[in-house]
C-alpha positions, -999 to 999 in steps of 0.1 A, spaced: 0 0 0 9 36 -10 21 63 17 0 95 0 18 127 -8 2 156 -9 3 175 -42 -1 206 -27 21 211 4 41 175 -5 34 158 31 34 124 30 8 105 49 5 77 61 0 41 44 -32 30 33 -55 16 1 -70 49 -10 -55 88 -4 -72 108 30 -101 128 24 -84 157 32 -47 169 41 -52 187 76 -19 207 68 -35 219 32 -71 227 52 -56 256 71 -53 290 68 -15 291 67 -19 271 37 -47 264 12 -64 236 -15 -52 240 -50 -83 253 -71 -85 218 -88 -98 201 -51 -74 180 -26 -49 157 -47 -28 135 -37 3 112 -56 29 88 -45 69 84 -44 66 58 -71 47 87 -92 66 114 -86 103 92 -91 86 86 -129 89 125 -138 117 142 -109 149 132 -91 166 147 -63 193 173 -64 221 181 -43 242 212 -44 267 222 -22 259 250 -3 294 260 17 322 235 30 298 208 47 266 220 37 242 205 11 212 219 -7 185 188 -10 160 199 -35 132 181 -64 133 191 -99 112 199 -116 100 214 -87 70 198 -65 44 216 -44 58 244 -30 92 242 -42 115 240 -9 149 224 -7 164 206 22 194 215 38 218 184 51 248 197 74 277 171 79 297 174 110 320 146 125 296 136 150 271 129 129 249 148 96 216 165 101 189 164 78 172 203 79 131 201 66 126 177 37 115 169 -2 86 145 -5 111 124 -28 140 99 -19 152 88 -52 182 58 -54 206 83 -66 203 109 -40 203 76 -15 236 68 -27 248 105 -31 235 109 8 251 74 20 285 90 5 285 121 25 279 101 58 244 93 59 215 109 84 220 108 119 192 128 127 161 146 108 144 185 121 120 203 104 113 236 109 74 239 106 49 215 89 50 230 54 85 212 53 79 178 70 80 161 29 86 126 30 105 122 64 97 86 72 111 77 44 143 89 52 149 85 87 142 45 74 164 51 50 194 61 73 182 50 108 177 84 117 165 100 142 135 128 140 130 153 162 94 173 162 85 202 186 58 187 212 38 219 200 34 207 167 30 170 174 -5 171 164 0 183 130 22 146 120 4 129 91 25 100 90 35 87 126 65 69 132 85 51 160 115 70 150 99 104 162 115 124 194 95 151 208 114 180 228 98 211 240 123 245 238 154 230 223 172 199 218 208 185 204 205 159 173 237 157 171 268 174 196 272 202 181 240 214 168 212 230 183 173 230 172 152 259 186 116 263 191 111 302 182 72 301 179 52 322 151 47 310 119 32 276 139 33 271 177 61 248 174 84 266 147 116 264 147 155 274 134 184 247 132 217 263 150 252 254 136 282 275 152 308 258 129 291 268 99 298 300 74 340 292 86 327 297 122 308 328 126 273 307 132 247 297 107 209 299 111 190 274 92 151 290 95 129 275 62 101 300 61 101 305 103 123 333 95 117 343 55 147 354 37 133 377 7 148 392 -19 165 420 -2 190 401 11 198 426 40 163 418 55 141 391 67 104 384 74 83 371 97 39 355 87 12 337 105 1 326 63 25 333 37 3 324 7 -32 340 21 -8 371 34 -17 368 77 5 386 96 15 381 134 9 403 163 33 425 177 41 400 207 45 373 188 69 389 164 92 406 198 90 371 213 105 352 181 134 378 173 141 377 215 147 336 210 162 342 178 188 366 193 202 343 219 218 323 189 254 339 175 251 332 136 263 354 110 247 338 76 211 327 75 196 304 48 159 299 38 141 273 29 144 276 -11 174 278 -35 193 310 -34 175 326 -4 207 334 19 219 365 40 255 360 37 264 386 66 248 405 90 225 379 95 218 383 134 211 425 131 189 409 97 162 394 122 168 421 150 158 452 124 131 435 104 116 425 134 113 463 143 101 473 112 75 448 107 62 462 140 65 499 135 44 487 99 15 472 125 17 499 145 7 520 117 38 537 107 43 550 71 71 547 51 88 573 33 59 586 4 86 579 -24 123 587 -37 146 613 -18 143 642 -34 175 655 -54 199 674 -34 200 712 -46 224 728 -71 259 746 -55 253 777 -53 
């Protein structure tokens, strides 16, 4: 029997004759149902028409991503450190290539995920590897497809020495940033998916409750995920998609889009357009 993916947000579920009714994860306001109704495929589907990519990021850092694309296009991160590599979010697809690509970088030791949106096929490869998962407790109720493998922590928890995960809250309850200190040649790295949103000005980030349906947070929410986020020393922070990466600055990043996001709820207005020209000399 199949595991279901979902077309839409690419969650697997869990085994069974015929696809759910419904994926929980898709019938929410932080996400949606595609306009053709609830779909769902399966790994043996989606191997006939994609395969798995891996780039490398920076020295022991790997980009994990599907192409062509699938769902909503995010890419995995898997960090390699001598104790052990960590799987960051995941793709709904584990191809044989990528297994063997994976197996020669060291394998998984351990799987997080930084929100729901991003959980993809994780079963499949913490059974691939004998990995580890670890979910936030908060989010524990959002798991489509249970397994024995899962680890629930509550603030923060090691999965491997070395590397921290963080609950920082927002975008779900149980939301949450990887931490690696060795990473970007030892000035910290923040690995956020959409928790924290890298956008295309690279000097700021961004902070939602629904990024497709445009919710926004509350003001607390958004002081209480920059205050976690600001007890971590990182200099480079990378999104959840291709090519979404503050290279520097990336801890005053969080700290001054988190105050402009609020002074923007508050009600504050932006400059009305373009500095005017300076005068003439006289």
């Amino acid at each position: 029997m199949p595991a279901w993916i979902c077309e839409t947000c690419a969650v697997q579920h869990g085994v069974s004759d015929t696809p759910p009714e419904v994926c929980a994860i898709c019938d929410d306001e932080r996400q949606y149902v595609g306009p053709q109704g609830q779909r769902f495929t399966t790994m043996e589907a989606l191997a006939a028409g994609h395969a798995v990519v891996l780039r490398q990021e920076e020295p022991d850092l790997w980009g994990v991503g599907v192409e062509p694309a699938v769902a909503i296009g995010q890419r995995a991160l898997l960090v390699r450190t001598d104790a052990g590599n960590v799987l960051w979010d995941c793709v709904p697809l584990l191809d044989q290539a990528a297994r063997a690509r994976i197996a020669e970088l060291g394998g998984i030791s351990a799987i997080c995920m930084s929100h729901p949106h991003f959980y993809g096929s994780y079963v499949e490869y913490a059974d691939a590897f004998d990995a580890r998962v670890l979910i936030p407790r908060a989010d524990a109720g959002w798991v489509r497809r249970p397994s024995p493998r899962v680890e629930h922590y509550d603030e923060v928890a090691e999965p491997v020495p070395g590397l921290t995960v963080a609950r920082i809250g927002g975008h779900f309850d149980g939301a949450s940033v990887l931490h690696w200190p060795a990473g970007a040649d030892g000035r910290g790295v923040l690995l956020t998916g959409d928790t924290v949103q890298v956008v295309p000005d690279r000097g700021w980030v961004s902070f939602m409750w629904s990024y497709p349906n445009l919710i926004p947070l509350d003001e607390a929410t958004i002081r209480d995920v920059a205050r976690r986020v600001s007890q971590l020393r990182f200099e480079r922070i990378y999104g959840g998609w291709w090519g979404r990466v503050v290279f520097e600055g990336g801890g005053p990043a969080v700290s001054r889009s988190a105050e402009r996001y609020v002074e923007r709820l508050r009600g504050a207005r932006p400059p009305a357009g373009p500095p005017q020209p300076a005068p003439p000399p006289a």
